[in-house]
C-alpha positions in Angstrom: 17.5 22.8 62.7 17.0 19.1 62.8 16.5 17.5 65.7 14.6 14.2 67.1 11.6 13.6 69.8 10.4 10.3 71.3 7.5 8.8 70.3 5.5 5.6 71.9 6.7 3.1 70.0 10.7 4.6 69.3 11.6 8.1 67.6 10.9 10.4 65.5 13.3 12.7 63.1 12.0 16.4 62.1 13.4 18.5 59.9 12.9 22.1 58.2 11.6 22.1 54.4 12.5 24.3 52.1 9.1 26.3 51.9 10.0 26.7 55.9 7.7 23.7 57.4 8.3 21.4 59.2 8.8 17.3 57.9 9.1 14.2 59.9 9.9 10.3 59.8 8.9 8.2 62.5 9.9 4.9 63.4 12.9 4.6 64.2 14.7 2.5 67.1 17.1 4.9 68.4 17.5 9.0 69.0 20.7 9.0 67.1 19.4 7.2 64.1 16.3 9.4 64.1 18.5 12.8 64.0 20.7 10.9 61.7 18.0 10.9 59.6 16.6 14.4 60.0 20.3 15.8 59.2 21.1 14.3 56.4 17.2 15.4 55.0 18.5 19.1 55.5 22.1 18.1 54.0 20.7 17.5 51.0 18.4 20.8 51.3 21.5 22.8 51.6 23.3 20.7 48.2 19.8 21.2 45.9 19.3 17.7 45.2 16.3 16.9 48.1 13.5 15.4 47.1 10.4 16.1 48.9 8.5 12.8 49.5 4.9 14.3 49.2 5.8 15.2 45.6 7.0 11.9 45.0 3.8 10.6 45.6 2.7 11.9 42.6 0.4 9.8 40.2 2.0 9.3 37.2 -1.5 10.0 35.3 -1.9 13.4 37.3 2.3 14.5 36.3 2.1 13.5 32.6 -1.4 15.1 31.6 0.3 18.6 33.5 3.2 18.2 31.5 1.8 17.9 28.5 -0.1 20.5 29.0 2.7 22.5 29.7 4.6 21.6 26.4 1.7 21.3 23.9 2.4 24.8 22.3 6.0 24.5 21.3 5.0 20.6 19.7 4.4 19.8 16.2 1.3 18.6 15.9 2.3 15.2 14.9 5.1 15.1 18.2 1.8 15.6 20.2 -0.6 13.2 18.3 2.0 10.4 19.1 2.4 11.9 22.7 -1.5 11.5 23.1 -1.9 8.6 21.6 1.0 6.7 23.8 -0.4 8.2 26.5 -4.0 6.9 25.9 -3.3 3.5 24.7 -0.4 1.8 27.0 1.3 4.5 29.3 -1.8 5.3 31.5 -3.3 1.7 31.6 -0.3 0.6 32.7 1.0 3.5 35.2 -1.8 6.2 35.7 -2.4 5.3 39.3 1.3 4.6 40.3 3.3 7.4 42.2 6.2 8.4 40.5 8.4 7.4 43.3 7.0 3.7 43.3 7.7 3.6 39.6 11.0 4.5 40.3 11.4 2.0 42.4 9.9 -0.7 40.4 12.8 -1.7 37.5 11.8 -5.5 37.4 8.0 -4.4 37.0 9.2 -1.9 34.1 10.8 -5.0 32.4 7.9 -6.9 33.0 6.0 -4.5 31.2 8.6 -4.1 28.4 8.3 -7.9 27.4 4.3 -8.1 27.5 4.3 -5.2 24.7 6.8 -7.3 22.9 4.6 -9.7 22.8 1.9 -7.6 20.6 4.0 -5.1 18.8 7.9 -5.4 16.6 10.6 -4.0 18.0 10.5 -0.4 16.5 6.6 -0.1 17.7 8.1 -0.9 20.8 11.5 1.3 21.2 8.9 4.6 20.3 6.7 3.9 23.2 9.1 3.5 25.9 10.5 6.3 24.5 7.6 8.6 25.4 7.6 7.1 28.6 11.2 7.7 29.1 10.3 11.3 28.0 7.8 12.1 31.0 10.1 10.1 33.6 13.2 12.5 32.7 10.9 15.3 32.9 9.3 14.2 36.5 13.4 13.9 37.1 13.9 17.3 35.9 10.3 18.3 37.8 12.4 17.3 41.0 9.8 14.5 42.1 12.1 11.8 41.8 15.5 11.8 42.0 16.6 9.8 38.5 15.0 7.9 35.7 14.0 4.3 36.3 14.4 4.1 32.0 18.3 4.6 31.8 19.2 0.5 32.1 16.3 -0.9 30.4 17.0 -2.7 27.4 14.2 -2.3 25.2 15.6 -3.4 22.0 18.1 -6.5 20.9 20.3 -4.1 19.3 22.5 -6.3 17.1 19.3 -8.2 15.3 17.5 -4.8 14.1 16.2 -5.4 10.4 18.8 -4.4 7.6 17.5 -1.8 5.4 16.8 -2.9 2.2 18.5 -0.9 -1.0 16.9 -1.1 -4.2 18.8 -0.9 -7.5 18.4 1.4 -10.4 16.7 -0.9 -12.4 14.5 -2.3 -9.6 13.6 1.3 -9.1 12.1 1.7 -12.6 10.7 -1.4 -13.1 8.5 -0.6 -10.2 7.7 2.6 -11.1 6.3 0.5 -14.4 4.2 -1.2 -12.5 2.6 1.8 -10.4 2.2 3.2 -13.7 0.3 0.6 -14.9 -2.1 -0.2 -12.1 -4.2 3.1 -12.8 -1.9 5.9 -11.6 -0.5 6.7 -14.6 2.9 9.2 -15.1 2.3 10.1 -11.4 2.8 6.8 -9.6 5.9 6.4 -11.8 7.4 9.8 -11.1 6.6 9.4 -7.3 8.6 6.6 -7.5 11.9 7.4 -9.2 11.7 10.8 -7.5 11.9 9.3 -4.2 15.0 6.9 -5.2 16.5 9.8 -7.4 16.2 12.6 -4.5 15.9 10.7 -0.8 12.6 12.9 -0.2 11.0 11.7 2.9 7.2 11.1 2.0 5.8 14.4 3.0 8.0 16.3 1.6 7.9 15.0 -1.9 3.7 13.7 -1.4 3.1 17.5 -0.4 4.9 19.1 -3.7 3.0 22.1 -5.2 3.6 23.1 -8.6 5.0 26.7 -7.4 7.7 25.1 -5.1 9.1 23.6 -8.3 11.6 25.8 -10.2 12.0 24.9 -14.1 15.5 26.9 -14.5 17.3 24.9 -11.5 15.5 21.7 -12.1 14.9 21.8 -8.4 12.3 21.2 -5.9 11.7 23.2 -3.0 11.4 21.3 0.0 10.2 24.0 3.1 6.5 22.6 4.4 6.1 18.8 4.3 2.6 17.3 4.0 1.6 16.3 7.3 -1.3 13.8 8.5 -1.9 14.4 11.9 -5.5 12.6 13.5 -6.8 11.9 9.3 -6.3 15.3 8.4 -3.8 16.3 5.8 -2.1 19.6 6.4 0.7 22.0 4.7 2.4 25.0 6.3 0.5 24.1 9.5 -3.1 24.7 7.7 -5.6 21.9 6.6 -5.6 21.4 2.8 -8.1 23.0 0.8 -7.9 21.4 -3.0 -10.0 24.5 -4.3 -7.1 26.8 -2.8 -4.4 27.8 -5.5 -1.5 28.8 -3.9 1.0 31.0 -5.9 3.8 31.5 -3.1 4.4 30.6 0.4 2.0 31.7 2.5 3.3 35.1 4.6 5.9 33.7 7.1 4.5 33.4 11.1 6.4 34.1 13.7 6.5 31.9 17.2 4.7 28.6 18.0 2.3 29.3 14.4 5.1 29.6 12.6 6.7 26.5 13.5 4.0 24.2 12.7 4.2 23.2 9.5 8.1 23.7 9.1 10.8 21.0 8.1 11.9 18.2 10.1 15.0 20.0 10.8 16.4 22.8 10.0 18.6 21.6 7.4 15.9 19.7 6.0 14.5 23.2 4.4 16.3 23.0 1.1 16.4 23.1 -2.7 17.0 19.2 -4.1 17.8 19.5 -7.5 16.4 16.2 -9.8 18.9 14.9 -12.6 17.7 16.2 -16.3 16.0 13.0 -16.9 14.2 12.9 -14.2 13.4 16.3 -14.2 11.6 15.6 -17.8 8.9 13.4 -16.0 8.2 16.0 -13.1 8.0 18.3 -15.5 5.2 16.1 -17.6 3.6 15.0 -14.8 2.8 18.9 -13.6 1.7 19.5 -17.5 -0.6 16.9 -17.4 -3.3 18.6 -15.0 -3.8 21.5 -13.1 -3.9 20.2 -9.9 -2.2 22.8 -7.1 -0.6 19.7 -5.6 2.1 17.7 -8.4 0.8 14.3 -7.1 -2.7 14.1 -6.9 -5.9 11.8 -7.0 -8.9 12.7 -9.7 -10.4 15.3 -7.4 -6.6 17.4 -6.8 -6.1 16.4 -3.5 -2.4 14.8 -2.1 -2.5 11.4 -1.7 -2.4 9.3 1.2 0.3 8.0 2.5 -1.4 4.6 4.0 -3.7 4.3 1.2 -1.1 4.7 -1.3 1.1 2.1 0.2 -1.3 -0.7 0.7 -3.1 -0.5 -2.7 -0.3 0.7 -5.2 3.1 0.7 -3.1 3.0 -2.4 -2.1 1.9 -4.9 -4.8 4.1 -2.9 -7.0 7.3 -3.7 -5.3 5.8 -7.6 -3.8 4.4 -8.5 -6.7 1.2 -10.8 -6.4 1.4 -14.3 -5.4 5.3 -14.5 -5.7 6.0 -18.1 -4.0 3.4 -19.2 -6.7 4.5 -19.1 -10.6 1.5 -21.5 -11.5 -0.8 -18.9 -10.2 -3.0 -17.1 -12.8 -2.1 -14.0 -11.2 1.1 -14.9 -10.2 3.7 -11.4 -10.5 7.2 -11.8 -9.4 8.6 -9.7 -6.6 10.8 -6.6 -7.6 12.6 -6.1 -4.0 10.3 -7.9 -1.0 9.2 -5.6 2.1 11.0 -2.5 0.0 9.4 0.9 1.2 9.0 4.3 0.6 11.4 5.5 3.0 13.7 3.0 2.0 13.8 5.1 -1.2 15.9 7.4 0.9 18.3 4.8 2.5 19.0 3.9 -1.3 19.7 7.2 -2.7 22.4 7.7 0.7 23.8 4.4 -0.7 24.5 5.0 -4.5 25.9 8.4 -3.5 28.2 6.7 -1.1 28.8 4.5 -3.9 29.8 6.9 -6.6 32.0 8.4 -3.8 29.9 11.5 -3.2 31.7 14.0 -0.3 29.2 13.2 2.9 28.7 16.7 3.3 26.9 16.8 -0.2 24.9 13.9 0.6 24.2 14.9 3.7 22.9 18.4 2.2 21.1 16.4 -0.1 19.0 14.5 1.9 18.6 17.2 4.7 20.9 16.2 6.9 23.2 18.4 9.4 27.0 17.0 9.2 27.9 16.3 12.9 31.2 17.3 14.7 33.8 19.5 13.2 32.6 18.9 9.3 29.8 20.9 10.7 32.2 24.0 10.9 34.6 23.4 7.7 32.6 21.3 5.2 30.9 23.1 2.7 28.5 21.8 -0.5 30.1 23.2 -4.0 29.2 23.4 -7.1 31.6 20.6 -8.3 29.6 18.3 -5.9 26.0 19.1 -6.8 27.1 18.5 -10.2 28.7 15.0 -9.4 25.5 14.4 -7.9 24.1 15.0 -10.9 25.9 13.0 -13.4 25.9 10.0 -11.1 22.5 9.9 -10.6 21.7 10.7 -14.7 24.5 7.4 -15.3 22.1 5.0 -12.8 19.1 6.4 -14.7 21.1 5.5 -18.1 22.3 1.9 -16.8 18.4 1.4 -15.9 17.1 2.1 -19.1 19.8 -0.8 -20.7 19.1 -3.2 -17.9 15.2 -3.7 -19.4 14.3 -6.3 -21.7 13.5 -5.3 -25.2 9.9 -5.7 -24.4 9.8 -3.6 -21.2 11.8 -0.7 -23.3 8.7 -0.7 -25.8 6.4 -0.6 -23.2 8.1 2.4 -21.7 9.0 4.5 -24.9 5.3 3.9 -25.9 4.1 5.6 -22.7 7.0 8.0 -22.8 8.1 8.6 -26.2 10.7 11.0 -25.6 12.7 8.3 -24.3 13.3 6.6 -27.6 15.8 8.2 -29.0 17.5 8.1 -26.0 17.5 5.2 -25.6 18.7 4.6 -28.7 21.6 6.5 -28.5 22.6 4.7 -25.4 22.2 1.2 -27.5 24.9 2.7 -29.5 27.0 3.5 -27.3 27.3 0.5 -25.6 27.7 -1.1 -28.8 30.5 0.6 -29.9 31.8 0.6 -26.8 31.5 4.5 -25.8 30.3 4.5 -22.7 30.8 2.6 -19.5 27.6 2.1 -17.7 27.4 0.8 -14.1 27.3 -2.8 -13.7 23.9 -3.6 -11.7 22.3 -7.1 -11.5 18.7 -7.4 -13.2 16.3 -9.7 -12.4 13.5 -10.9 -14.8 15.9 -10.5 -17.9 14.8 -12.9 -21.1 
């Protein structure tokens, strides 16, 4: 029972823990206040929401290395690579030593901290590391070592002035693949790139393609183990790649934390994506051109990577070189500044929105769960996959008539199937047959 004793310099409040020892508080002026004190300590014992100061005193280092530990089996191995690299790199210089109770009571020095990384990294960079730390304060919340999380009003972001996302147009699309086709990687470079505009693929999943995922009858790609590059090593269904391994079907399926490794993003993100015929002919040339387990591949067979592949083909391709500087000897215009990979997948959301798509279907299509009651009730048809279909073969179609005359010879010499498609599509529009979507072409002469 709580209760108060005098002390030599005022009184002191005692109380029973929950473990049945005894806690005190000295200090204060009067007995009341002191048994005050000690009552409402076993109040909130009775209610479940005490918090017992000694735990609060916690190091922050000391709670987030235990928790980690505690949660490291049931994380990808990517989740924890990012945990343990926040962790090394600005969360424990900044907060190993603090208790978690002084952090908790420190909001301006979280702020403080806040704007000084600001000051290094963008916005994004930013928003994903106070996420991790807003991850092990609500867990020291949950641990019952502080009573709330000191992250809840910090504003780490300006919200309103995040970067639009850029959206690329069909013709943008293949002009670019052009150029990765050109600068040494051949049918590959340009089928990575329409593939990822033509299906929304994230990188891994379309980088970590194997020929027995693809199936010729569908047209479709199976999309179930994403390439993953965790700490420089690439890995698929949670193993490390071997390039001398030829896989013939999915490796047999694991059960608990094994099993989950290598796995989707989601869920819903394990699906078939079916590729409009046209494109379809290019994936199906590009996996007849080698032998390669893996559909885009280097000399040697192995995936490619995603940093390397960005700064020494991805980039120039879609920049251009020297761009403010048309007197330059290498001067190349810019297709679509700053466009990315994964922008690839915010333009394929766009065109189906455009060509009025059912969300459901484009969600499906880009592995996507629908949210509140179209979870339930919506459902992918036929109809809509073949919508998909056709709108995404007319955008290929209008690409092919928005190149110059010389960039169609250049193209039908590399692929010469395309010729007397092309041709057919000349006619067309000349005869007025066919209505093609209107899209804007830069570089036309």
């Amino acid at each position: 029972m709580a209760h108060c004793e005098p002390t030599t310099s005022g009184w002191r409040g005692r109380f029973k823990r929950p473990d049945g020892t005894r806690g005190s508080q000295s200090g204060f002026a009067t007995k009341q206040a002191a048994k005050d004190w000690a009552s409402d300590q076993e109040s909130m014992i009775r209610r479940n929401t005490w918090i017992d100061p000694r735990d609060a005193e916690t190091p922050f280092g000391e709670f987030a290395e235990a928790y980690l530990d505690a949660i490291k089996p049931r994380l990808s191995e990517a989740t924890f690579a990012k945990y343990r690299s926040h962790l090394d790199q600005h969360l424990l210089p900044q907060w190993s030593a603090w208790p978690l109770i002084g952090i908790f009571n420190s909001y301006v020095e979280i702020e403080k901290w806040v704007s000084e990384l600001h000051e290094d990294y963008t916005e994004s960079t930013v928003a994903s590391f106070f996420a991790t730390f807003s991850t092990f304060m609500k867990a020291a919340v949950r641990a019952r070592l502080i009573p709330a999380s000191p992250c809840s009003d910090v504003r780490v972001t300006s919200g309103e002035y995040e970067p639009e996302r850029l959206v690329a147009s069909p013709v943008q699309v293949l002009r670019a693949a052009m150029r990765l086709y050109e600068s040494g990687l051949g049918i590959g470079g340009f089928t990575l790139c329409v593939i990822d505009a033509y299906t929304g693929g994230r990188w891994g999943e379309l980088a970590g393609q194997q020929r027995h995922e693809y199936d010729e009858f569908k047209q479709a790609i199976s999309v179930v183990a994403p390439l993953k590059e965790v700490g420089g090593v690439l890995k698929k269904y949670g193993r490390v790649i071997d390039i001398d391994e030829v896989p013939t079907a999915r490796p047999a399926r694991n059960r608990g934390a094994a099993g989950r490794k290598g796995r989707t993003k989601t869920p819903a993100g394990t699906r078939w994506v079916e590729l409009p015929p046209s494109i379809a002919m290019f994936y199906e040339l590009l996996m007849d051109s080698h032998r390669h387990p893996y559909v885009f591949t280097g000399p040697e067979g192995a995936p490619w990577r995603r940093s390397n592949f960005r700064q020494r083909f991805w980039r120039p391709a879609w920049d251009g070189i020297n761009p403010d500087d048309p007197a330059a000897d290498d001067h190349v215009p810019a297709i679509l500044l700053w466009f990315t990979f994964h922008e690839g997948r915010h333009t394929q959301a766009t065109w189906l929105t455009e060509d009025g798509i059912p969300e459901v279907a484009r969600r499906a299509r880009l592995g996507q769960k629908m949210k509140g009651i179209g979870r339930t009730y919506d459902h992918v048809t036929p109809e809509m996959r073949r919508q998909i279909l056709d709108a995404l073969e007319a955008r290929w179609s209008s690409s092919l008539l928005e190149l110059t005359a010389t960039e169609r010879a250049r193209l039908t010499e590399w692929f010469p199937h395309l010729k007397p498609a092309i041709n057919r599509l000349l006619i067309k529009t000349r005869d007025g047959q066919e209505k093609l979507i209107p899209i804007s072409a830069p570089f036309d002469h």
